[in-house]
KEROVEX-901230 format. One record per residue: x, z, y of N, C-alpha, C in turn; residue in one letter. Coordinates in Angstrom, 1 decimal, padded with zeros to 4 digits. Layout:
<recs>
REC; X; Z; Y; X; Z; Y; X; Z; Y; a
...
</recs>
This chain:
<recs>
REC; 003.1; -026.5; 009.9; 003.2; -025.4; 010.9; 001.8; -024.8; 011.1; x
REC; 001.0; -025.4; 011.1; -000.6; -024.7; 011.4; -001.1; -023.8; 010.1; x
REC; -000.6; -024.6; 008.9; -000.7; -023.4; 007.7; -000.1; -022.0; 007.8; x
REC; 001.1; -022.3; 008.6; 002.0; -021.2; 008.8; 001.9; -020.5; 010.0; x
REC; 000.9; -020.4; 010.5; 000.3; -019.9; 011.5; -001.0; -019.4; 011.3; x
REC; -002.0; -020.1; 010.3; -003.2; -019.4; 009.8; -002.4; -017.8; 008.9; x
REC; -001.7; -018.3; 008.3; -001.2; -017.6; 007.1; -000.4; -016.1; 008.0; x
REC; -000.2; -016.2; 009.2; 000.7; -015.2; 009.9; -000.5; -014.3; 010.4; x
REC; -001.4; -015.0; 011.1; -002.9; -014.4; 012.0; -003.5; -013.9; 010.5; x
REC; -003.8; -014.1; 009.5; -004.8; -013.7; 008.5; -003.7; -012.2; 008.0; x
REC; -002.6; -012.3; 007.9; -001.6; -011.2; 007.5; -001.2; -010.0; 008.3; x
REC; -001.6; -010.8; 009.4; -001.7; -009.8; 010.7; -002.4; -008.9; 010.7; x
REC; -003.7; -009.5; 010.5; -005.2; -009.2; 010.7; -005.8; -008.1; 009.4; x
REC; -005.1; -008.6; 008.6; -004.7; -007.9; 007.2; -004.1; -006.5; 007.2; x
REC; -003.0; -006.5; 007.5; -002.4; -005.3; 008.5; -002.8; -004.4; 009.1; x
REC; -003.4; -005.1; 009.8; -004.1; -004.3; 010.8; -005.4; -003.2; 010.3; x
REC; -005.8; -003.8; 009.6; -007.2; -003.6; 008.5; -006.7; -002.6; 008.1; x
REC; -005.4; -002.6; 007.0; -005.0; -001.7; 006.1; -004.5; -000.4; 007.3; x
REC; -003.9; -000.4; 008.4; -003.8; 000.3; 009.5; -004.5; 001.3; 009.4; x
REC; -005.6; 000.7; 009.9; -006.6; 001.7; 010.3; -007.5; 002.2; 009.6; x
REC; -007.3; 001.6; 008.2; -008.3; 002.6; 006.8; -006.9; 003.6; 006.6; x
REC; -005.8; 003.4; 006.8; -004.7; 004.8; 006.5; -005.2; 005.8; 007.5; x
REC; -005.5; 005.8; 008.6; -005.7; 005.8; 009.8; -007.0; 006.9; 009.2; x
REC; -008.4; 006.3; 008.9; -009.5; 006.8; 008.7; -009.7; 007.9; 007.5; x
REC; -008.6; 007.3; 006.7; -008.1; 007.8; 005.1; -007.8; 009.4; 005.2; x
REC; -006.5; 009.2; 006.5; -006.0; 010.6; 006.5; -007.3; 011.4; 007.0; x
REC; -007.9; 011.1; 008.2; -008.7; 011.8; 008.8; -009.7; 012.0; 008.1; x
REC; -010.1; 011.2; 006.6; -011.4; 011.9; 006.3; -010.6; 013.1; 004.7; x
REC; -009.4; 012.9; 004.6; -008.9; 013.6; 003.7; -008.7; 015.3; 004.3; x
REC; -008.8; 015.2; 005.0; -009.1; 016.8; 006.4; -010.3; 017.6; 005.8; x
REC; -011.3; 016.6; 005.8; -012.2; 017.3; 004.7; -012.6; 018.2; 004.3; x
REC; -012.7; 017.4; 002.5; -012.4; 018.1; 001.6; -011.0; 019.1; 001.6; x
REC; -010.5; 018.9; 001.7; -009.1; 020.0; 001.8; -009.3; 021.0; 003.0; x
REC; -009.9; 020.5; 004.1; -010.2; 022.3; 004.7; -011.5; 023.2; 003.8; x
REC; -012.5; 022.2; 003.3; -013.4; 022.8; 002.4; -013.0; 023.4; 001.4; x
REC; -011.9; 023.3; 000.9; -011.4; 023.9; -000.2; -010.8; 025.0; 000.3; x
REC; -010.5; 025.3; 001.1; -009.3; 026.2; 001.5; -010.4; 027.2; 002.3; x
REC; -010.9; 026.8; 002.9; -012.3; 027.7; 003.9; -012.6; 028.1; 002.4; x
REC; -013.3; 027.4; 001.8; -014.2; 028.2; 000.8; -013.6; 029.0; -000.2; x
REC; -012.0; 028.7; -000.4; -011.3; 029.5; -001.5; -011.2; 030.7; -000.5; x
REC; -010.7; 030.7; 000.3; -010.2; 032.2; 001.2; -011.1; 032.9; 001.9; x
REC; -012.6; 032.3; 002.0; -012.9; 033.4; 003.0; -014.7; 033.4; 001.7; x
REC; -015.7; 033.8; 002.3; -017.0; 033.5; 001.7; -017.5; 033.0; 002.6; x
REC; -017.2; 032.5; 003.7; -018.0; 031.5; 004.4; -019.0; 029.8; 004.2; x
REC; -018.0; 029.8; 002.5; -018.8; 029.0; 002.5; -018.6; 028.9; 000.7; x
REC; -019.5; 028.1; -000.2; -019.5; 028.1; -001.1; -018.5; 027.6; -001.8; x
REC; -018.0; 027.8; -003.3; -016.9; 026.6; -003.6; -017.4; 025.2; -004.0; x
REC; -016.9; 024.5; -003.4; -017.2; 023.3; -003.8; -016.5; 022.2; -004.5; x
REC; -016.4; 022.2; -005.7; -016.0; 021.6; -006.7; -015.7; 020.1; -006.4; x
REC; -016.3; 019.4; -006.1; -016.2; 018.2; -006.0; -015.3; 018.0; -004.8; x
REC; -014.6; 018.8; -003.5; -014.0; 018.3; -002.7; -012.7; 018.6; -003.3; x
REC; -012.2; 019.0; -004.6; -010.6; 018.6; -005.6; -010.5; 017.2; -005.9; x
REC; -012.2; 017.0; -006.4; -011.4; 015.5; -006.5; -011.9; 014.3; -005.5; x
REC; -012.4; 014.6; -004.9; -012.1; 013.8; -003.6; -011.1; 013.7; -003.0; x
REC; -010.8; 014.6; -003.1; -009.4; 015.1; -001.9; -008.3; 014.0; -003.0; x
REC; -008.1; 014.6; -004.0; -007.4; 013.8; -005.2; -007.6; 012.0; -005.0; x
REC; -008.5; 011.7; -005.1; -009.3; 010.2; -004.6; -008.7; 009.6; -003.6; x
REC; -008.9; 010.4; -002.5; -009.0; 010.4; -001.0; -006.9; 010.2; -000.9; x
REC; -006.1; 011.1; -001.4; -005.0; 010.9; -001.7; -004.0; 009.8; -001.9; x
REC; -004.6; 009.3; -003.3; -004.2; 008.3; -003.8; -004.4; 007.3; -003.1; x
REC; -005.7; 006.9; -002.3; -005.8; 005.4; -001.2; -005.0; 005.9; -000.1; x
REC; -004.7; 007.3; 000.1; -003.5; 007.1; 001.4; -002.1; 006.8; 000.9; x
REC; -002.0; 007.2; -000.4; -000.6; 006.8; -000.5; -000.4; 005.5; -000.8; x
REC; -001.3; 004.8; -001.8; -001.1; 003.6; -001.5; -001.6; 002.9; -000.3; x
REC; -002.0; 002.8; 001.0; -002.4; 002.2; 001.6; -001.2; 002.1; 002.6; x
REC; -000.2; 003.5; 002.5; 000.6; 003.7; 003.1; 001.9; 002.8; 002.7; x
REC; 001.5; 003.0; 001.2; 003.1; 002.4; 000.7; 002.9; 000.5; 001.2; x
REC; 002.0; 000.3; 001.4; 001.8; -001.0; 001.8; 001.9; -001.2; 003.5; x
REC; 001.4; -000.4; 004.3; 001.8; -000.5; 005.2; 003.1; -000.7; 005.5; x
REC; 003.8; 000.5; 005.0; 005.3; 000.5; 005.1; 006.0; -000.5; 004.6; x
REC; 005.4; -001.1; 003.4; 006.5; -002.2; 002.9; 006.1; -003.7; 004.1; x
REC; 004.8; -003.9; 004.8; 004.4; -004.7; 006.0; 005.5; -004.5; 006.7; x
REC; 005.8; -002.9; 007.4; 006.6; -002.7; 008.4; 008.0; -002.8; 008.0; x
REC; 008.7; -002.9; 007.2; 009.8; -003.1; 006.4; 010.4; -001.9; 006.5; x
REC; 010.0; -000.8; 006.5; 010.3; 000.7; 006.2; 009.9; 001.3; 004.7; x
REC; 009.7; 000.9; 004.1; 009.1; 001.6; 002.7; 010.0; 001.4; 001.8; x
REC; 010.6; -000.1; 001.6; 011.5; 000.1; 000.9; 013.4; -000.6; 001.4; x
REC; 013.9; 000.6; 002.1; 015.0; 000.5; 002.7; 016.3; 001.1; 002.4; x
REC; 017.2; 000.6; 001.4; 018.5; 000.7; 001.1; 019.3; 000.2; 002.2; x
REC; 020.0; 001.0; 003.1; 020.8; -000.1; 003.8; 022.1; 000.0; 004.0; x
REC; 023.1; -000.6; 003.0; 024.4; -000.6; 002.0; 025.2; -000.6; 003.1; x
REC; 025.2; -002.1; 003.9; 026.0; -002.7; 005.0; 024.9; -002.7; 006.2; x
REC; 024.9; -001.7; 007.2; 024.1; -001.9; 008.2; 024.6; -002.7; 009.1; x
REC; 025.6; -003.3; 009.5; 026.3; -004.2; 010.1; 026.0; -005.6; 010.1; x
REC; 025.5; -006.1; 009.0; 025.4; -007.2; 008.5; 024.3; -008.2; 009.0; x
REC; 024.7; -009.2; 009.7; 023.5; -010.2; 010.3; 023.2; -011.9; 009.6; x
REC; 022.6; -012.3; 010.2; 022.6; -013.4; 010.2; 022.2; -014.2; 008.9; x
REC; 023.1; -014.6; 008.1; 022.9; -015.4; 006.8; 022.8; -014.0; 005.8; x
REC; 024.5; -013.4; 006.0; 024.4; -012.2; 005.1; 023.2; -011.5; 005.1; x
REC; 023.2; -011.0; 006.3; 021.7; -010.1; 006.0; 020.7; -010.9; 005.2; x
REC; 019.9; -011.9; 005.6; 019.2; -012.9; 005.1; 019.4; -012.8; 003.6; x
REC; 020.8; -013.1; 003.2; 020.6; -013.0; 001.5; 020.6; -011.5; 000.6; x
REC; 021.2; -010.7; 001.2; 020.8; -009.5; 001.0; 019.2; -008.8; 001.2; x
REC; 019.1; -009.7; 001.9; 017.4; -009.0; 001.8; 016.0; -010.1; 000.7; x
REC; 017.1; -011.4; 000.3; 016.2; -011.9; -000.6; 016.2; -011.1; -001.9; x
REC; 017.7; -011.2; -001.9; 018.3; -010.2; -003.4; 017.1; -009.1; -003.6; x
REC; 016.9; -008.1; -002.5; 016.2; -006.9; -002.5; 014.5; -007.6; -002.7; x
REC; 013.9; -008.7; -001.7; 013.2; -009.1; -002.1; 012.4; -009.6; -003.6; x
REC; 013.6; -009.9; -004.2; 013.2; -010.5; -005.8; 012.3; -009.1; -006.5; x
REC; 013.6; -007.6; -005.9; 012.6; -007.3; -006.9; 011.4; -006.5; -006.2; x
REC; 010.9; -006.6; -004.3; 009.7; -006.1; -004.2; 008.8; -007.2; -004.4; x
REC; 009.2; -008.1; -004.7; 007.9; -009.2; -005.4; 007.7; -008.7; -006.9; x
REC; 008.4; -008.7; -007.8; 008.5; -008.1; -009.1; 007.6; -007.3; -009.0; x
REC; 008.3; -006.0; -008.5; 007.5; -004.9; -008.8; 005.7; -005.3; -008.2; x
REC; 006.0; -005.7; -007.1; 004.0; -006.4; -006.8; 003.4; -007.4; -007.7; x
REC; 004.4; -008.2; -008.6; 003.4; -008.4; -009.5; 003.1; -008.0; -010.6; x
REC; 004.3; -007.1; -010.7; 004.3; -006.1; -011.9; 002.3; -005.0; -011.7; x
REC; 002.7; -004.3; -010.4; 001.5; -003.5; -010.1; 000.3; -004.9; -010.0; x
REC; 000.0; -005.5; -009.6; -001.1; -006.6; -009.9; -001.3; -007.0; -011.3; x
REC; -000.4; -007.1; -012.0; -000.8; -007.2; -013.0; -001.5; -006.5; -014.0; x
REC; -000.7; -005.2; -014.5; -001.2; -004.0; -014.8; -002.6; -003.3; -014.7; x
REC; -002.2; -003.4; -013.1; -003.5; -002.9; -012.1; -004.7; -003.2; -012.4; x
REC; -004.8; -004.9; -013.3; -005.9; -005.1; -013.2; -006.2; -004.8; -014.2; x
REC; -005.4; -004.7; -015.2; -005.2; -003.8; -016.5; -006.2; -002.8; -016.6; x
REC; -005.5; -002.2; -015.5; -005.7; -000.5; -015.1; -007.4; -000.7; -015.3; x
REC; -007.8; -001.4; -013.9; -009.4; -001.0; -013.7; -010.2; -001.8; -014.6; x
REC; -009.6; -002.3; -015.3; -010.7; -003.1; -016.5; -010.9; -002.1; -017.7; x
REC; -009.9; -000.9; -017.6; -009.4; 000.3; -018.5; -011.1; 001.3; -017.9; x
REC; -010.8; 001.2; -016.6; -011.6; 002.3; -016.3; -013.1; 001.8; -015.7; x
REC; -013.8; 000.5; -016.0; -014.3; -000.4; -015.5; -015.4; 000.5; -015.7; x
REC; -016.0; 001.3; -017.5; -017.3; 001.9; -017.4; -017.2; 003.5; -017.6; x
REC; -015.5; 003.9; -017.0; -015.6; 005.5; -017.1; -016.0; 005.7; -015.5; x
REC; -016.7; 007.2; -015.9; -016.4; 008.2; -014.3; -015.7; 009.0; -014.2; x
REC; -015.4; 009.8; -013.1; -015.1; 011.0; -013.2; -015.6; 012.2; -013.5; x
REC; -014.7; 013.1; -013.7; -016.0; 014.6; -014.6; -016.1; 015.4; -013.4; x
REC; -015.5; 015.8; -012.3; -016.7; 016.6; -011.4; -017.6; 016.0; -010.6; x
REC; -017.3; 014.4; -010.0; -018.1; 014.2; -008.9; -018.6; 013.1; -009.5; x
REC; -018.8; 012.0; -010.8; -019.4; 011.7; -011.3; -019.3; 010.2; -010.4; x
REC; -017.9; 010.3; -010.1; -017.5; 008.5; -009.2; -017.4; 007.7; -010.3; x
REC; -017.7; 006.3; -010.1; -016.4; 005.3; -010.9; -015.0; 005.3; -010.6; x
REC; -014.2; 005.5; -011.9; -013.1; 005.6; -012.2; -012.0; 004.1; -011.6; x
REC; -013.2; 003.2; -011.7; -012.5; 002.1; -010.9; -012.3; 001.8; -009.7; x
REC; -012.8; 002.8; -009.0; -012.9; 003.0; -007.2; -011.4; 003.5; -007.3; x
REC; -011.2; 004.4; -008.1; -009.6; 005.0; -007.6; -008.3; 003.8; -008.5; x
REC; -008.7; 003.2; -009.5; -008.0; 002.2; -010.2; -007.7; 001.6; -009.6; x
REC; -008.6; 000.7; -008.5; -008.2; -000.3; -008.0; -007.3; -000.5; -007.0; x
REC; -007.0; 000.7; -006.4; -005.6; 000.7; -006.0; -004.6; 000.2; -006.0; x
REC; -004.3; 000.2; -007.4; -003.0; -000.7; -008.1; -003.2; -002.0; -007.6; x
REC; -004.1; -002.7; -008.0; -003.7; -004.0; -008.2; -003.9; -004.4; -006.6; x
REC; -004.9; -004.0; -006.1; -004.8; -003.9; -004.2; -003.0; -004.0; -003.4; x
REC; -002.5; -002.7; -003.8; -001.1; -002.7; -003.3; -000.1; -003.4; -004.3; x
REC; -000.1; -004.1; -005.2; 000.9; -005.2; -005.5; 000.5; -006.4; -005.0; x
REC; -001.4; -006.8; -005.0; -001.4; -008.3; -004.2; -000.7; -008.3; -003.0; x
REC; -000.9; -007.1; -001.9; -000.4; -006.8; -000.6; 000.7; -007.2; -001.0; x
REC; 001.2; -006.6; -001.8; 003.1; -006.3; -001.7; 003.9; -007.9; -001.9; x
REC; 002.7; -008.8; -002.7; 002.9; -010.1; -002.8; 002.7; -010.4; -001.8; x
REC; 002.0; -010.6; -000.7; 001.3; -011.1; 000.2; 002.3; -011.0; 001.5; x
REC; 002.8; -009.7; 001.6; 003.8; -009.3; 002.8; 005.4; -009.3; 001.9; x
REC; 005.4; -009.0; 001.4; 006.8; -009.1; 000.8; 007.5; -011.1; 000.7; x
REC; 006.3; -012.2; -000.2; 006.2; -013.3; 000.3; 006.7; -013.8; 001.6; x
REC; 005.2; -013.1; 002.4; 006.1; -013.5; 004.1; 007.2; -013.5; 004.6; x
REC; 007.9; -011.9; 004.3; 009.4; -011.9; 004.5; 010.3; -012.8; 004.1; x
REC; 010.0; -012.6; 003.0; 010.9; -013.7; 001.8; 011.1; -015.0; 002.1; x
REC; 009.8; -015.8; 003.0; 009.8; -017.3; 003.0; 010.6; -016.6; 004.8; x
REC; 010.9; -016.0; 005.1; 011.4; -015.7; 006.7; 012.6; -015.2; 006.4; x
REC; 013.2; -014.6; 005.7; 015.0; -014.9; 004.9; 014.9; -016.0; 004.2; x
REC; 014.6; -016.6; 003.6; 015.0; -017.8; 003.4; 015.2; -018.8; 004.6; x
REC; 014.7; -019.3; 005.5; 014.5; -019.9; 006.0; 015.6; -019.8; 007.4; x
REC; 016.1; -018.2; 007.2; 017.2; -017.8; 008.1; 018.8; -018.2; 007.3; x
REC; 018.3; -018.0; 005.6; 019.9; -017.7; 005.4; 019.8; -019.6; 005.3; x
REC; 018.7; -020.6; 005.1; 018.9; -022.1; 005.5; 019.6; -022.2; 006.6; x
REC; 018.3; -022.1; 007.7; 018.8; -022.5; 009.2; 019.8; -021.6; 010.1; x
REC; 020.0; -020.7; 009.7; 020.9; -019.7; 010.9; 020.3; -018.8; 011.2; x
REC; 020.5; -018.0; 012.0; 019.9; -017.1; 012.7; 018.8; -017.8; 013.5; x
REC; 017.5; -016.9; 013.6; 016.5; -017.7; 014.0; 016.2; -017.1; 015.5; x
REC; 015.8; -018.2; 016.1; 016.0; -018.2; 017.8; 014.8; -017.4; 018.4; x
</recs>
Protein backbone atom coordinates (compact mmCIF):
# COMPACT_ATOMS: atom_id res chain seq x y z
CA UNK A 1 0.00 0.00 0.00
CA UNK A 2 2.68 2.67 0.55
CA UNK A 3 3.99 1.91 -3.01
CA UNK A 4 0.65 2.67 -4.02
CA UNK A 5 0.48 5.71 -2.45
CA UNK A 6 4.05 7.01 -3.49
CA UNK A 7 3.03 6.00 -6.99
CA UNK A 8 -0.61 8.13 -6.73
CA UNK A 9 1.27 11.46 -4.99
CA UNK A 10 4.28 11.28 -7.78
CA UNK A 11 1.28 10.99 -10.65
CA UNK A 12 -0.56 13.54 -9.08
CA UNK A 13 2.22 15.82 -8.90
CA UNK A 14 2.96 14.74 -12.47
CA UNK A 15 -0.29 16.06 -13.52
CA UNK A 16 -0.15 18.76 -12.05
CA UNK A 17 3.26 19.76 -13.70
CA UNK A 18 1.88 18.83 -17.11
CA UNK A 19 -1.27 21.28 -16.01
CA UNK A 20 0.35 24.05 -15.85
CA UNK A 21 3.03 23.88 -18.72
CA UNK A 22 -0.52 23.48 -20.98
CA UNK A 23 -1.42 26.29 -18.97
CA UNK A 24 1.96 28.45 -19.79
CA UNK A 25 2.06 26.69 -23.37
CA UNK A 26 -1.14 28.35 -24.35
CA UNK A 27 -0.22 31.72 -23.00
CA UNK A 28 3.11 31.93 -24.40
CA UNK A 29 1.65 30.68 -27.91
CA UNK A 30 -0.32 34.33 -27.81
CA UNK A 31 2.80 35.45 -28.93
CA UNK A 32 4.14 34.57 -31.71
CA UNK A 33 0.76 34.39 -33.36
CA UNK A 34 -0.30 38.01 -32.36
CA UNK A 35 3.27 38.91 -33.93
CA UNK A 36 2.36 37.39 -36.90
CA UNK A 37 -0.84 38.78 -37.38
CA UNK A 38 0.23 42.55 -36.05
CA UNK A 39 3.00 42.36 -38.37
CA UNK A 40 1.20 40.66 -41.46
CA UNK A 41 -1.82 43.42 -41.31
CA UNK A 42 -0.62 46.52 -40.25
CA UNK A 43 3.38 48.05 -40.58
CA UNK A 44 3.61 48.40 -37.09
CA UNK A 45 5.90 46.14 -36.80
CA UNK A 46 8.40 44.05 -38.81
CA UNK A 47 7.75 40.47 -40.20
CA UNK A 48 9.04 38.19 -38.30
CA UNK A 49 9.84 34.95 -39.62
CA UNK A 50 10.74 33.00 -36.91
CA UNK A 51 7.36 33.54 -34.81
CA UNK A 52 5.64 30.62 -37.82
CA UNK A 53 7.69 28.31 -36.39
CA UNK A 54 7.53 28.85 -33.03
CA UNK A 55 4.08 29.24 -32.99
CA UNK A 56 4.26 25.69 -35.01
CA UNK A 57 6.69 24.41 -31.95
CA UNK A 58 4.77 26.11 -29.40
CA UNK A 59 1.55 24.15 -31.00
CA UNK A 60 2.63 20.82 -31.06
CA UNK A 61 3.62 20.80 -27.03
CA UNK A 62 0.06 22.15 -26.51
CA UNK A 63 -1.47 19.58 -28.25
CA UNK A 64 0.31 17.01 -26.90
CA UNK A 65 0.48 18.14 -23.51
CA UNK A 66 -3.17 18.46 -23.81
CA UNK A 67 -3.83 15.07 -25.25
CA UNK A 68 -2.15 13.83 -21.98
CA UNK A 69 -3.78 15.82 -19.74
CA UNK A 70 -7.04 14.72 -21.11
CA UNK A 71 -6.25 11.15 -21.19
CA UNK A 72 -5.14 11.85 -16.88
CA UNK A 73 -8.66 13.30 -16.75
CA UNK A 74 -10.35 10.49 -18.64
CA UNK A 75 -11.84 12.83 -21.18
CA UNK A 76 -9.50 12.43 -24.16
CA UNK A 77 -10.30 9.20 -25.08
CA UNK A 78 -14.14 8.66 -24.51
CA UNK A 79 -16.45 6.27 -26.50
CA UNK A 80 -19.40 5.78 -24.35
CA UNK A 81 -21.47 2.74 -26.02
CA UNK A 82 -23.52 1.87 -22.71
CA UNK A 83 -23.51 4.93 -20.45
CA UNK A 84 -25.55 3.12 -18.00
CA UNK A 85 -23.17 0.63 -17.09
CA UNK A 86 -21.51 0.37 -13.56
CA UNK A 87 -19.71 -1.53 -11.49
CA UNK A 88 -17.90 -4.77 -12.84
CA UNK A 89 -19.36 -4.09 -16.39
CA UNK A 90 -18.09 -0.77 -16.52
CA UNK A 91 -14.72 -1.94 -15.05
CA UNK A 92 -14.29 -4.44 -17.95
CA UNK A 93 -15.32 -2.27 -20.55
CA UNK A 94 -12.88 0.19 -19.69
CA UNK A 95 -10.02 -2.43 -19.52
CA UNK A 96 -11.03 -3.57 -22.96
CA UNK A 97 -10.63 0.24 -24.07
CA UNK A 98 -7.63 0.37 -21.82
CA UNK A 99 -5.60 -2.35 -23.74
CA UNK A 100 -5.57 -0.33 -26.49
CA UNK A 101 -4.66 3.22 -24.71
CA UNK A 102 -1.63 1.37 -23.35
CA UNK A 103 -0.92 0.13 -26.95
CA UNK A 104 -1.11 3.03 -28.56
CA UNK A 105 1.37 4.70 -25.57
CA UNK A 106 3.65 2.28 -26.19
CA UNK A 107 3.30 2.33 -29.67
CA UNK A 108 4.08 6.42 -29.39
CA UNK A 109 7.16 5.69 -26.81
CA UNK A 110 8.49 3.60 -28.88
CA UNK A 111 8.61 5.26 -32.19
CA UNK A 112 9.08 8.47 -30.41
CA UNK A 113 12.14 7.61 -29.45
CA UNK A 114 12.68 6.60 -32.85
CA UNK A 115 11.46 9.84 -33.84
CA UNK A 116 14.11 12.07 -31.82
CA UNK A 117 17.16 9.88 -32.31
CA UNK A 118 15.87 10.68 -36.27
CA UNK A 119 16.15 14.26 -35.46
CA UNK A 120 18.92 14.07 -32.73
CA UNK A 121 21.60 16.36 -35.09
CA UNK A 122 18.90 18.21 -37.36
CA UNK A 123 17.61 21.89 -36.84
CA UNK A 124 15.16 23.83 -38.02
CA UNK A 125 15.46 26.10 -41.16
CA UNK A 126 14.04 29.49 -39.89
CA UNK A 127 14.76 29.70 -36.25
CA UNK A 128 17.70 27.33 -36.27
CA UNK A 129 16.16 25.16 -32.96
CA UNK A 130 16.95 21.48 -32.47
CA UNK A 131 14.67 19.38 -34.15
CA UNK A 132 14.63 17.16 -31.09
CA UNK A 133 13.02 19.87 -28.81
CA UNK A 134 9.78 19.37 -31.01
CA UNK A 135 10.42 15.34 -31.44
CA UNK A 136 10.38 14.64 -28.12
CA UNK A 137 7.02 15.09 -27.70
CA UNK A 138 6.14 11.71 -28.91
CA UNK A 139 7.80 9.65 -26.69
CA UNK A 140 6.95 12.17 -23.56
CA UNK A 141 3.06 11.65 -24.27
CA UNK A 142 3.09 7.72 -24.76
CA UNK A 143 5.35 7.31 -21.34
CA UNK A 144 2.50 9.61 -19.82
CA UNK A 145 -0.09 7.66 -21.57
CA UNK A 146 1.66 4.57 -19.92
CA UNK A 147 1.99 6.03 -16.77
CA UNK A 148 -1.86 7.34 -16.37
CA UNK A 149 -3.45 5.00 -18.53
CA UNK A 150 -1.56 2.04 -16.12
CA UNK A 151 -3.09 3.79 -13.12
CA UNK A 152 -6.50 3.43 -14.44
CA UNK A 153 -6.05 0.16 -15.61
CA UNK A 154 -4.59 -1.31 -12.21
CA UNK A 155 -8.01 0.77 -10.72
CA UNK A 156 -10.57 -1.31 -13.19
CA UNK A 157 -8.95 -4.12 -12.52
CA UNK A 158 -9.10 -4.13 -9.12
CA UNK A 159 -12.91 -2.96 -9.34
CA UNK A 160 -14.01 -5.57 -11.87
CA UNK A 161 -11.93 -8.18 -8.94
CA UNK A 162 -13.31 -6.61 -5.84
CA UNK A 163 -16.73 -4.88 -6.67
CA UNK A 164 -17.49 -1.65 -6.71
CA UNK A 165 -14.95 0.29 -4.78
CA UNK A 166 -16.06 1.98 -1.50
Amino acid sequence: MPLRGLVRRVADAYARLLSTLLAISVLILVFPVTLQVVSRQTSLLPHYIWTEEMARFLLVWTIMIGAIVGQREGIHFIVDLWPRLTGRFRAFMDLVSGVFVLSFGAVFLWFGIEFVDFAWFRISELAELPLWLIHLAWPILGFSWLIFGGEKFVADLRVLIHGEAA
